[in-house]
C-alpha positions as CSV (number, residue, x, y, z in Angstrom):
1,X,5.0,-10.6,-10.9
2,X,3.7,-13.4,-8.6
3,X,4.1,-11.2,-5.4
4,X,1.8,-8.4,-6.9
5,X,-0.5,-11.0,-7.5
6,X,0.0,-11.9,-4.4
7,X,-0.8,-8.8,-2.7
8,X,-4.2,-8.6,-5.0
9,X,-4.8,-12.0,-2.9
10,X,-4.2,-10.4,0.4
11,X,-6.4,-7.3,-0.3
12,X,-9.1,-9.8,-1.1
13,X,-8.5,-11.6,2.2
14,X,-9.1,-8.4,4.1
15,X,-12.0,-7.2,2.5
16,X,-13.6,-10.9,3.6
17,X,-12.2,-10.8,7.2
18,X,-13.6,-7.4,7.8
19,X,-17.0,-8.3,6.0
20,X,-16.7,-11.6,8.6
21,X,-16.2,-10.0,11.6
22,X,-18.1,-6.8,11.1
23,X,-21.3,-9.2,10.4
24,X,-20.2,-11.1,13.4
25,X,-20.0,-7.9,15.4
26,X,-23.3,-5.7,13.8
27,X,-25.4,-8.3,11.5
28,X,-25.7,-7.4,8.2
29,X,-25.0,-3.2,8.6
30,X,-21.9,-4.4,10.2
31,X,-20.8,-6.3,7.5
32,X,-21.5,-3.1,4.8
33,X,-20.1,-1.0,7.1
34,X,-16.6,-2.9,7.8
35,X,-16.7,-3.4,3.7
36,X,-16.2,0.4,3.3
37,X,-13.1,0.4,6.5
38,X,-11.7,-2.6,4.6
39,X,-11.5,-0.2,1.3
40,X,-9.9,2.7,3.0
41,X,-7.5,0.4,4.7
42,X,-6.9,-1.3,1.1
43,X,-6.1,2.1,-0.1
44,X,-4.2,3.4,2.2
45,X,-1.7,0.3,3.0
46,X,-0.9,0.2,-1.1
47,X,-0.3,3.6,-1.3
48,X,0.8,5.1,1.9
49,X,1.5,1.7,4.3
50,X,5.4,1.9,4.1
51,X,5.6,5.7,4.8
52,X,3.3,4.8,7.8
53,X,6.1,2.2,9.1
54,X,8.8,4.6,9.1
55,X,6.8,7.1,11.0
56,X,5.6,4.1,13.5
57,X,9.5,3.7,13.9
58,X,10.5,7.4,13.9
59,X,12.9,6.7,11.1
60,X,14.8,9.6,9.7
61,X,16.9,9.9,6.2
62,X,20.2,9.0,6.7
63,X,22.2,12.3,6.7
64,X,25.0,11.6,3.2
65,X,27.7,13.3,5.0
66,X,27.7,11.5,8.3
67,X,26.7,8.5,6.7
68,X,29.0,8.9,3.6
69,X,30.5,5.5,3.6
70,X,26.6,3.6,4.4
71,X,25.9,5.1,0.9
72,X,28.6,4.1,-0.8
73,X,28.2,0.7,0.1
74,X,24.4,0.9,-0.3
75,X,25.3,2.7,-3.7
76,X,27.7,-0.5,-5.0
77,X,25.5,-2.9,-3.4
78,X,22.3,-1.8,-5.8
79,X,24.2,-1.5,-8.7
80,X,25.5,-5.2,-8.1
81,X,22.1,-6.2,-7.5
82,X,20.4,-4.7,-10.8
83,X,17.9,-2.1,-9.1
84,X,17.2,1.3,-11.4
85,X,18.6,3.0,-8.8
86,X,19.4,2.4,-4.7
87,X,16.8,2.7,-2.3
88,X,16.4,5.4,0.2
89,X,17.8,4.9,2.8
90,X,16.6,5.4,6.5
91,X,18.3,5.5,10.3
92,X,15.9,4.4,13.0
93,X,16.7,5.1,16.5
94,X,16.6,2.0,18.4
95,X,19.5,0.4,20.4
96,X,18.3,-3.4,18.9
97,X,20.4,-4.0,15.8
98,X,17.8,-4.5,12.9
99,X,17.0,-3.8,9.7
100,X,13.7,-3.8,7.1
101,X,13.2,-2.9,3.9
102,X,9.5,-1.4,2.9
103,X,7.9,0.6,-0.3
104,X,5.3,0.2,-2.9
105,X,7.8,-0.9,-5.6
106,X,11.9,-0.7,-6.2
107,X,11.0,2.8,-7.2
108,X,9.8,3.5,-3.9
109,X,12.0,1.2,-2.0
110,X,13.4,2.3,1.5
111,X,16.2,0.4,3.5
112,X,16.4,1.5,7.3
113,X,18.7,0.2,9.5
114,X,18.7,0.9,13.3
115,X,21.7,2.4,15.0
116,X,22.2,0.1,17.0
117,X,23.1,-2.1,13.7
118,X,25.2,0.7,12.6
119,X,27.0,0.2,16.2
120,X,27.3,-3.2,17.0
121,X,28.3,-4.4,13.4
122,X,31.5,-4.8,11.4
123,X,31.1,-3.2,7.8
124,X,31.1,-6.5,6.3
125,X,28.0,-7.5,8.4
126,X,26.0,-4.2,7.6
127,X,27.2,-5.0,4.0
128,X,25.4,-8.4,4.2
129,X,22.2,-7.3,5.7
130,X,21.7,-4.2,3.3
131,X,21.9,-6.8,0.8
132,X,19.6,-9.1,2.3
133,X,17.3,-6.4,2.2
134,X,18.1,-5.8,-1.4
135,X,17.2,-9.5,-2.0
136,X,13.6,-8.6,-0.7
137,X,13.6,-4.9,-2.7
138,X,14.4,-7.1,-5.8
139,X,11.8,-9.8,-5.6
140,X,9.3,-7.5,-4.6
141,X,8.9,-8.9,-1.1
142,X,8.3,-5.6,0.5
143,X,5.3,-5.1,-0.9
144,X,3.7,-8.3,0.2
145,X,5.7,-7.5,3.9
146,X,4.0,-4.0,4.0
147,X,0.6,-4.9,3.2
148,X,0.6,-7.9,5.7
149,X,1.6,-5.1,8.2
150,X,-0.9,-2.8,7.6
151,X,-3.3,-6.1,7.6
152,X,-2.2,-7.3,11.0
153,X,-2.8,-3.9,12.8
154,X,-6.4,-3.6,10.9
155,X,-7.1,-7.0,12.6
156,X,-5.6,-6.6,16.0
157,X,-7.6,-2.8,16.0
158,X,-10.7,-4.7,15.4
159,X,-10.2,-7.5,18.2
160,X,-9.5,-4.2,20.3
161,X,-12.9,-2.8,19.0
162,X,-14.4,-6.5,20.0
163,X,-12.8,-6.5,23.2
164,X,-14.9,-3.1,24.7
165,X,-17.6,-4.7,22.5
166,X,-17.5,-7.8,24.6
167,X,-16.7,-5.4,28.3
168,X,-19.7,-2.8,27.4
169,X,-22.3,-6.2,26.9
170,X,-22.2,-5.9,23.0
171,X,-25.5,-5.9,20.8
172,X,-28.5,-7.5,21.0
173,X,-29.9,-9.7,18.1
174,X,-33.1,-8.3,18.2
175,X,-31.5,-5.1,18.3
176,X,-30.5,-6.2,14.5
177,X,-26.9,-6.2,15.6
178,X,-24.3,-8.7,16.2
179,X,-24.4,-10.9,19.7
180,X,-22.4,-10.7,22.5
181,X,-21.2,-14.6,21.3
182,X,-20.1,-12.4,18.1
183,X,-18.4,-9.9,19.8
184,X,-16.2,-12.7,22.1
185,X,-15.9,-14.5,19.4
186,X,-14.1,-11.2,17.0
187,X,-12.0,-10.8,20.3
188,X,-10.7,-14.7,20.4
189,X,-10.7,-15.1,16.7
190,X,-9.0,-11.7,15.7
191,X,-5.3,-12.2,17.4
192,X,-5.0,-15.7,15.4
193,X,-6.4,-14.5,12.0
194,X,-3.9,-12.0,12.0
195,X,-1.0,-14.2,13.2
196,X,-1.8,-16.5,10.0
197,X,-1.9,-13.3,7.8
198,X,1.6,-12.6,9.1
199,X,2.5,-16.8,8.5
200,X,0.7,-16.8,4.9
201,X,4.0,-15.0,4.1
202,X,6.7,-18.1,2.9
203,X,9.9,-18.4,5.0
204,X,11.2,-18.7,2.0
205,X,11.5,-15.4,1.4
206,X,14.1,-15.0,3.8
207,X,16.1,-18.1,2.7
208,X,16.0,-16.4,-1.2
209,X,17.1,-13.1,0.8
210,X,19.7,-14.4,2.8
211,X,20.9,-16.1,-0.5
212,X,20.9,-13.1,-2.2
213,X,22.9,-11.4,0.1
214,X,25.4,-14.0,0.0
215,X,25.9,-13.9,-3.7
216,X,26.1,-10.1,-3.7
217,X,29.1,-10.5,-0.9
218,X,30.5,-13.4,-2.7
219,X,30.4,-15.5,0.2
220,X,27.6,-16.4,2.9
221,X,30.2,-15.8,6.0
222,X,29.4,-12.0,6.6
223,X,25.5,-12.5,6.7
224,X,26.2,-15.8,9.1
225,X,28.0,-13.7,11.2
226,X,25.5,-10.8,11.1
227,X,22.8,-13.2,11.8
228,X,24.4,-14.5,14.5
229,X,25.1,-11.3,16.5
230,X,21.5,-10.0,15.6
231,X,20.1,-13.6,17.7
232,X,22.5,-12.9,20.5
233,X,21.9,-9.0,20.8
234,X,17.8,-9.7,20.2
235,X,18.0,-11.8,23.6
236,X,20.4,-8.9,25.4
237,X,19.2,-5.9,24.2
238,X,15.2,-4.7,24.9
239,X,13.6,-4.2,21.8
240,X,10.8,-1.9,20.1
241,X,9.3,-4.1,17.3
242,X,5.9,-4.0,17.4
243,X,4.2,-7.9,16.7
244,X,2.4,-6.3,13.7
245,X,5.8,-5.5,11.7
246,X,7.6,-8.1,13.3
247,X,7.5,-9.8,9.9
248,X,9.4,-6.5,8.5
249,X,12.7,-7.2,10.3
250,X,15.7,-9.1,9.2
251,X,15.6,-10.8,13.4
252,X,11.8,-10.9,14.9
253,X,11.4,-9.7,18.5
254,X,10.6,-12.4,20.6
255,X,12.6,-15.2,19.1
256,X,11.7,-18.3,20.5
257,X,12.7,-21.9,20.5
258,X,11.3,-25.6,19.9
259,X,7.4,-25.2,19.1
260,X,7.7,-21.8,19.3
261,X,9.7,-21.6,16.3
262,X,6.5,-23.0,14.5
263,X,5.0,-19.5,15.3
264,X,7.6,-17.4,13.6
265,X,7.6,-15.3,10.8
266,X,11.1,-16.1,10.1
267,X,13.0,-19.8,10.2
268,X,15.2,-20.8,12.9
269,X,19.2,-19.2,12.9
270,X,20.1,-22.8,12.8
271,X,18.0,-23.3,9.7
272,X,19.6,-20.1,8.1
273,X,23.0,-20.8,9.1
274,X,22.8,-24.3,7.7
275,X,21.6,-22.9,3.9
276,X,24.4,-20.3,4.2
277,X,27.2,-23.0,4.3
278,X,26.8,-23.7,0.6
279,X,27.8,-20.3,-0.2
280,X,31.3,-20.9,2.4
């Protein structure tokens, strides 16, 4: 299961960023006491981490009578796919279309999809992205996806907790704390480590995603299309993705273009399009 391993990796990486910056920040106390934070964010993000991103997003179980029809395509869509059983499944208000999937394991799973999705989109195109996010339930993505989201708002909390460090004067070394050049230097380095975190994640996840959705619809034209009207509606319609999760999301917020592109969690719609056509 290289993505559990994976996630081993990342809980690692967390417990040496926090050890980093809390020495940088306090000296040596600072580093044992950001050891112990880095322990209860570990535990917390494994075990609790998805149910903590549908609160973020105020997601709510989808209703099975009003959503009758969402299940039943949810239902078929698992079964093609070869999961135990399907996921839960999750309606967030937000006007964006969009949809992630989260959860420890397949056990666990959850599929949410935004009304706005629900709205906007033909039944073929939801049908495609459910199974997109099906590819990442299946390949164990999510658990990788929800750990680097719990990781990114650890990190940004501490360049928050440098940043009144660095407006209060910080520590003084003789104090036996870290020095104000620590504390800047948490508040600068912070933003970026936590932007890699979020990039350490392949794009090509999204390509064996999107690729799984396509087989599951038996052709790569309804995600194409889906995808398509996601980038269009992304640039029309505000949007409530917070940076941390925007990793979780079938479309970022914030889509950019040219070298902003290289700063994306996801690849470009022309890169995704392009590796659709071989399912046309």
């Amino acid at each position: 299961m290289y993505n559990v391993f994976k996630s081993g990796l990342l809980m690692v990486a967390m417990f040496a960023i926090f050890i980093f910056f809390g020495y940088l920040l306090g000296g040596p106390d600072g580093a044992t006491m950001f050891f112990f934070i880095a322990l209860v964010i570990n535990f917390v993000s494994y075990f609790f981490a998805h149910k903590i991103v549908i609160a973020m997003y105020r997601a709510v179980p989808a209703d099975p009578l009003r959503y009758r029809r969402l299940y039943e395509i949810l239902d078929d869509l698992s079964a093609r796919a070869g999961l135990p059983h399907p996921p839960a499944l999750y309606i967030v208000p937000m006007a964006a279309p969009n949809a992630f999937a989260t959860g420890r394991s397949p056990a666990t799973a959850i599929v949410a999809v935004t009304e706005g999705l629900l709205a906007r989109m033909s039944e073929q195109e939801i049908a495609a992205v459910i199974g997109h996010e099906l590819g990442h339930i299946k390949h164990w993505d999510m658990l990788v996806q929800t750990i680097v989201a719990a990781m990114a708002g650890a990190i940004m909390w501490l360049a928050n907790i440098a940043k009144w460090g660095a407006l209060l004067g910080g520590r003084d070394d003789r104090e036996g704390g870290g020095s104000l050049f620590g504390v800047l230097a948490v508040a600068i380095v912070a933003p970026i480590a936590a932007l890699l975190v979020q990039l350490a994640i392949s794009r090509s996840r999204e390509y064996m995603a999107d690729d799984f959705s396509a087989k599951l619809m038996g052709s790569g034209l309804p995600l194409s299309n889906a995808l398509i009207r996601l980038h269009e509606d992304a640039r029309l319609i505000p949007t409530e993705v917070a940076p941390a999760t925007a990793h979780l999301f079938i479309t970022p917020a914030g889509i950019g273009r040219g070298l902003l592109t290289l700063f994306s969690t996801h690849p470009s719609l022309e890169a995704r399009l392009e590796n659709l056509k071989k399912f046309a």
